[in-house]
C-alpha positions in Angstrom: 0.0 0.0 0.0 1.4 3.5 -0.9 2.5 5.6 2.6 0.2 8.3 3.3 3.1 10.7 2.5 2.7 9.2 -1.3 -1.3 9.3 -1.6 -1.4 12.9 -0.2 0.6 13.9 -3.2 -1.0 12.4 -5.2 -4.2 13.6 -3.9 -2.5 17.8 -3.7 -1.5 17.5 -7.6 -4.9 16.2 -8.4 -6.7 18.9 -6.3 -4.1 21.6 -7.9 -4.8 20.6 -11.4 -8.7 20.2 -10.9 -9.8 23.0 -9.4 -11.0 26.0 -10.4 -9.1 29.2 -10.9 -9.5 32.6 -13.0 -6.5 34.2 -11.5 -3.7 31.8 -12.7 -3.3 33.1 -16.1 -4.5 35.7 -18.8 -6.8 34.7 -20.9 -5.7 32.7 -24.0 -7.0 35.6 -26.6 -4.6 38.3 -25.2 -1.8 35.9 -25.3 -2.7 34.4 -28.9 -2.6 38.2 -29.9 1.0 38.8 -28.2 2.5 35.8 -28.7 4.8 35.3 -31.7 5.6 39.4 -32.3 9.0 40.1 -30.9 10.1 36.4 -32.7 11.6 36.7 -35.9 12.5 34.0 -38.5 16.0 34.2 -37.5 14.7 32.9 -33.8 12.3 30.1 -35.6 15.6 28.9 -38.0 17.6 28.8 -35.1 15.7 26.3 -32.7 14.6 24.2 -35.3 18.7 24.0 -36.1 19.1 23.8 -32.4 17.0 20.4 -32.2 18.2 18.9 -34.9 21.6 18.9 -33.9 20.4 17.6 -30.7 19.1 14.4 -32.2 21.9 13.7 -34.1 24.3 13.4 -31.9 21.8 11.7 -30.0 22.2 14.1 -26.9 19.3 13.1 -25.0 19.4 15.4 -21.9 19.4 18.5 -24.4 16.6 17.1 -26.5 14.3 16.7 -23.3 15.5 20.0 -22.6 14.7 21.3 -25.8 11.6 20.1 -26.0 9.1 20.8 -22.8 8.9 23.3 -20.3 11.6 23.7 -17.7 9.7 22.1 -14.5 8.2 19.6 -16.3 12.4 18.8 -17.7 13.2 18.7 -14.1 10.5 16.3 -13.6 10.8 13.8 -16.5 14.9 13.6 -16.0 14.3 12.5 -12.3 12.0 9.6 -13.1 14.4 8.7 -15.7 11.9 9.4 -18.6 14.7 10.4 -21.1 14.8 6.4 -21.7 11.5 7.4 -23.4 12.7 9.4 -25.8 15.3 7.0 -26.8 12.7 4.5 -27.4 10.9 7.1 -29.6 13.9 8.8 -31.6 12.5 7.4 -35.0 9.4 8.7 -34.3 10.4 12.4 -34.2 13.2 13.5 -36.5 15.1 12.0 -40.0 18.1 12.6 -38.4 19.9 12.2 -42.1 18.5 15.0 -42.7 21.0 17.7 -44.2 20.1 21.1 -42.6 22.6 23.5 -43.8 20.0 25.4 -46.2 17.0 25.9 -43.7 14.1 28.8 -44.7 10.9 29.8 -42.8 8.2 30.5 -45.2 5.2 30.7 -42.3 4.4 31.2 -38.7 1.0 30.6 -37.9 0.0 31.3 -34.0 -2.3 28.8 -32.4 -5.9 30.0 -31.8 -7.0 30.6 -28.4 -9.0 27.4 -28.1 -6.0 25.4 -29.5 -3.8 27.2 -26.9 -5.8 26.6 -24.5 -6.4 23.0 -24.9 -2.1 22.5 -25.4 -1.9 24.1 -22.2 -4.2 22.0 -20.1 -2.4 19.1 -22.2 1.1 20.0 -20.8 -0.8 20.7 -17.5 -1.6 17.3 -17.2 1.2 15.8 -18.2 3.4 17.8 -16.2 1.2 16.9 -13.3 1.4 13.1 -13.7 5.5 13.4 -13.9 5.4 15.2 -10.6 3.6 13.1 -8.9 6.0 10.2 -10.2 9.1 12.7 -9.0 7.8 12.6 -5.5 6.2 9.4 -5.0 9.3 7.9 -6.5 7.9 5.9 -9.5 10.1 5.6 -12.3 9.9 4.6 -16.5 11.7 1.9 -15.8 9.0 0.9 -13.7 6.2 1.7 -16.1 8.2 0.2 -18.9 8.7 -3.2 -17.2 12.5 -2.8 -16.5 12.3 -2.7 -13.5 9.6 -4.9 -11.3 7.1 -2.6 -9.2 8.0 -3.0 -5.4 4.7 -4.2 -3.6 4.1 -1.0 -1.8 4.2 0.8 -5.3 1.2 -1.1 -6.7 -1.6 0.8 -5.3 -0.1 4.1 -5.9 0.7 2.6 -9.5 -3.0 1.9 -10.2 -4.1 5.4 -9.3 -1.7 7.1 -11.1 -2.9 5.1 -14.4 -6.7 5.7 -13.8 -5.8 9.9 -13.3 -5.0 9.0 -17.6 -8.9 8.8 -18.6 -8.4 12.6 -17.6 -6.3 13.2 -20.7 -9.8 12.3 -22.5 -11.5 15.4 -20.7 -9.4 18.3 -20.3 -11.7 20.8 -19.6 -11.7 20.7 -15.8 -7.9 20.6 -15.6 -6.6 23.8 -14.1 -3.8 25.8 -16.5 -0.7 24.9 -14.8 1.8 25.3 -18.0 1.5 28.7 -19.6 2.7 29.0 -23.0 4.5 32.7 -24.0 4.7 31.4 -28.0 2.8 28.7 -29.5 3.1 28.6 -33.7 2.8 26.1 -36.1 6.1 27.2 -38.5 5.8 26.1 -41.8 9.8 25.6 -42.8 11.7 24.6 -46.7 14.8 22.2 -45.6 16.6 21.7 -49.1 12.7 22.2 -50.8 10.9 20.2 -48.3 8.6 21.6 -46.4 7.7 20.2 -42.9 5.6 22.0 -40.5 6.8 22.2 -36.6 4.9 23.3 -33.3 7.5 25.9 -31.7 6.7 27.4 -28.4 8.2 28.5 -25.3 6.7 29.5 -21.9 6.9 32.9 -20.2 10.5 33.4 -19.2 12.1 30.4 -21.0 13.7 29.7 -24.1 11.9 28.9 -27.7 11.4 25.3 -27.9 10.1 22.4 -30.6 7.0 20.8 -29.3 8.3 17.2 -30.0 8.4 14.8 -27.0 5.4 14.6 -25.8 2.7 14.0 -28.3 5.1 10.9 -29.9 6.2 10.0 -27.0 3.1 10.3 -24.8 1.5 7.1 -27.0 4.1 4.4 -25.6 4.3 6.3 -22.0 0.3 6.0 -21.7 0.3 2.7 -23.3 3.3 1.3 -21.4 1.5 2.8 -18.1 -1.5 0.7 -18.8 0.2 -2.1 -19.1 1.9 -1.9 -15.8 -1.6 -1.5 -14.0 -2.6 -4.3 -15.9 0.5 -6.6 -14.8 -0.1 -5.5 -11.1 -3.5 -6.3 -11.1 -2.7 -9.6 -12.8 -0.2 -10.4 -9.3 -2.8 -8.3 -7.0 -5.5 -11.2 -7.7 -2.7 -14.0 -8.1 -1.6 -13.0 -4.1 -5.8 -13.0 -3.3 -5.9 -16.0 -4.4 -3.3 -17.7 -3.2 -4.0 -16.0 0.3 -8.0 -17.3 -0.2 -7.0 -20.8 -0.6 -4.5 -20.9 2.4 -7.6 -19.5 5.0 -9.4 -21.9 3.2 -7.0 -24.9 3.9 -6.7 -23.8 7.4 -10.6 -24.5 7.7 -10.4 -28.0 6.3 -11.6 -27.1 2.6 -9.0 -28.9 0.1 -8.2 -28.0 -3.6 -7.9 -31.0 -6.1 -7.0 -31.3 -9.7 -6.5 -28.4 -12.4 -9.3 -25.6 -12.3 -9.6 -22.2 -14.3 -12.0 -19.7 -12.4 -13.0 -16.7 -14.3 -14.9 -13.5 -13.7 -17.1 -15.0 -16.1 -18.5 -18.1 -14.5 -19.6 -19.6 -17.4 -15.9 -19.9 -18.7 -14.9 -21.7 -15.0 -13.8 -25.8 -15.7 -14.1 -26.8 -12.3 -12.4 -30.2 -11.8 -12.2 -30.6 -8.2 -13.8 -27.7 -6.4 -17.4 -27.8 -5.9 -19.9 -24.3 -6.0 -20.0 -23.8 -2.8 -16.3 -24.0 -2.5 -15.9 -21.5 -5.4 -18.2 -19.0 -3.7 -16.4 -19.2 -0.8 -13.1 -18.6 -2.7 -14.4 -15.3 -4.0 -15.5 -14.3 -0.7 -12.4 -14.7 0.6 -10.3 -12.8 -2.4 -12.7 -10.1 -1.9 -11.0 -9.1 1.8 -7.8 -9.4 0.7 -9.0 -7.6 -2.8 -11.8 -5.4 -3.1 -11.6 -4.7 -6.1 -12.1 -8.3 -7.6 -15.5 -8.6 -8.3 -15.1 -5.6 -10.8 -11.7 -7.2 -12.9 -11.8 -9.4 -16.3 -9.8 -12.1 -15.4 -9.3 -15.7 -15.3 -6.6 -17.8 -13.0 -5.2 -21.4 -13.0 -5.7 -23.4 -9.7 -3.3 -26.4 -9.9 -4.0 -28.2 -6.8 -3.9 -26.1 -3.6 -2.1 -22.9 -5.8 -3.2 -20.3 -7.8 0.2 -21.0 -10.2 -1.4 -18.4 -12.9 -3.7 -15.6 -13.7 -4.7 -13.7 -16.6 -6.3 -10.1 -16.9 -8.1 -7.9 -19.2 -7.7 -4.0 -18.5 -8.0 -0.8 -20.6 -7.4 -2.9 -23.9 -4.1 -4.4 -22.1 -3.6 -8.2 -21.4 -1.5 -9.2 -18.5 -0.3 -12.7 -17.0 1.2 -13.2 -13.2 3.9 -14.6 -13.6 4.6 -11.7 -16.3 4.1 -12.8 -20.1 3.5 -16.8 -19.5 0.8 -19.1 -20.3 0.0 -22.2 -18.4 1.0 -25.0 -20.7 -1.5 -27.9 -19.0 0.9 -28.8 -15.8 3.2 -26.0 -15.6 3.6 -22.0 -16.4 6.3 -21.0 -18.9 7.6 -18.0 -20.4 6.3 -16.7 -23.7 7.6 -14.3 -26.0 4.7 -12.6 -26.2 0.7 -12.6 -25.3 -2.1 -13.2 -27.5 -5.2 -10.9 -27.0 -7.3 -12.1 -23.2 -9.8 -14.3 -25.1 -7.3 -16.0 -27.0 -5.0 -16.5 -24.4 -8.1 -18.3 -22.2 -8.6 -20.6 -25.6 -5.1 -21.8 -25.1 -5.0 -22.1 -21.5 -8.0 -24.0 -21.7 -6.9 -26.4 -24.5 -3.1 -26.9 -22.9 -5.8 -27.9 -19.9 -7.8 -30.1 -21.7 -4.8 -32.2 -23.7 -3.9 -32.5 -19.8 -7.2 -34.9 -19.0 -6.7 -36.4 -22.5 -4.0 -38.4 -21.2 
């Protein structure tokens, strides 16, 4: 379980970006007006320049730098989050590109509605990597590199449901203000490629081009992890359900799937009552249970796998394995949850075939 020092931040930076405010910044229409009129194309050439250079020598703390506000930088380098753009260099620049003969031939500023919707974007984002800087959640963890220390999990799964936010923006407070926003419209040996350039007040002109790219894998990835720590949240239930169980004289036989769906359970040696009586007793050690897709192998007395279904994601406990009919075993990958339950259930079957 997360300390309380960890869910109170979580709970200030969700309170800070939620509520309500009209004094935080000027309204989006004054700064639309202001914004790109003391910039010349000299100032537009020379970022652009500034970044690519930055991706070919593949210098990943000036990239990050580069690329989003200063706090949120601060932010995303503590977590380790430059590993992120790494993973999404491809994605963002033809770095064999030669830049020598660089032209701007437009600037055009974002409308207030657009601004004020980027804002509230980089709001949230730069919310989510503060409250990863101070509960002390890293990429590594998100992306699977590292395992998620048990008293992360909880903290983990909150932290992923705050992303359905992203999907409504309109109650997140302006955190992030934006000084410039343009798109610029620029010839690179005659091709034309159009880049968001912006900076906030105070800070220098960047190229907004970490975090939409990069965002995709860091929500995705993120979703995943919930998924894999549900997927060992019910495995632990139900292993901790069958020992009470045990301890009250109820014995598990044979090879059993139980599912969320109890017309997929195969029940070989554990009668209804028994299985109502399991739930019950995953239910105190997770409350959340009754509301999860997910299906788990009971080999005997042992839960030895589970499988869940969350936010599109599929996750296994042990991580990416399938039960092969008398064992669990590493796979290179995972089939979508429905097929995955096919095999599990046919690996099962070729078992009592025998």
């Amino acid at each position: 379980m997360p300390t309380s020092e960890e869910s109170s931040a979580v709970e200030d930076v969700t309170e800070e970006i939620t509520e309500e405010s009209s004094e935080i910044i000027e309204t989006s229409e004054s700064k639309a007006e202001n914004s790109s009129n003391a910039l010349t194309n000299d100032d537009y050439k020379s970022v652009l320049t500034e970044g690519y250079k930055a991706f070919e020598s593949r210098d990943v703390d000036r990239i990050l730098q580069i690329s989003v506000p200063e706090g949120t930088y601060n932010s995303m380098k503590s977590t380790g989050f430059n590993k992120a753009i790494v993973d999404e260099f491809d994605n963002i620049f033809d770095t064999e590109t030669n830049i020598g003969n660089v032209e701007v031939l437009s600037v055009e500023t974002a409308e207030p509605e657009e601004l004020e919707s980027i804002e509230k974007a980089y709001s949230f984002f730069d919310s989510i990597f503060g409250i990863m800087a101070d509960t002390g959640i890293t990429y590594a963890m998100l992306s699977g590199e590292e395992s998620i220390p048990e008293e992360k999990m909880q903290l983990m799964k909150e932290l992923t449901s705050k992303f359905e936010d992203i999907n409504d923006l309109e109650n997140i407070d302006i955190t992030v203000e934006f000084e410039t926003y343009a798109h610029v419209t620029y010839s690179i040996n005659g091709e034309e490629i159009t880049m968001p350039v912006f900076n906030t007040v105070g800070e220098e002109l960047k190229i907004d081009s970490i975090i939409a790219p990069s965002m995709i894998g860091y929500v995705s990835k993120s979703k995943q992890q919930a998924a894999n720590a549900n997927a060992k949240t019910i495995y632990n239930a139900a292993n901790a359900a069958i020992l009470e169980l045990s301890e009250e004289g109820i014995i598990f036989e044979g090879v059993n799937i139980i599912s969320s769906d109890h017309e997929k359970n195969v029940l070989n040696g554990i009668s209804e009552d028994t299985l109502e009586k399991l739930f019950d007793k995953m239910e105190c050690f997770y409350d959340e249970v009754d509301e999860k897709e997910f299906f788990l192998v009971l080999n005997q007395d042992l839960c030895e796998f589970t499988a869940v279904s969350e936010n599109d994601k599929t996750a296994t406990y042990p991580m990416v394995s399938i039960f092969n009919g008398e064992t669990v075993e590493q796979v290179d990958s995972l089939p979508e949850f429905d097929e995955l339950y096919e095999d599990v259930l046919k690996n099962i079957s070729k078992l009592d075939e025998r």
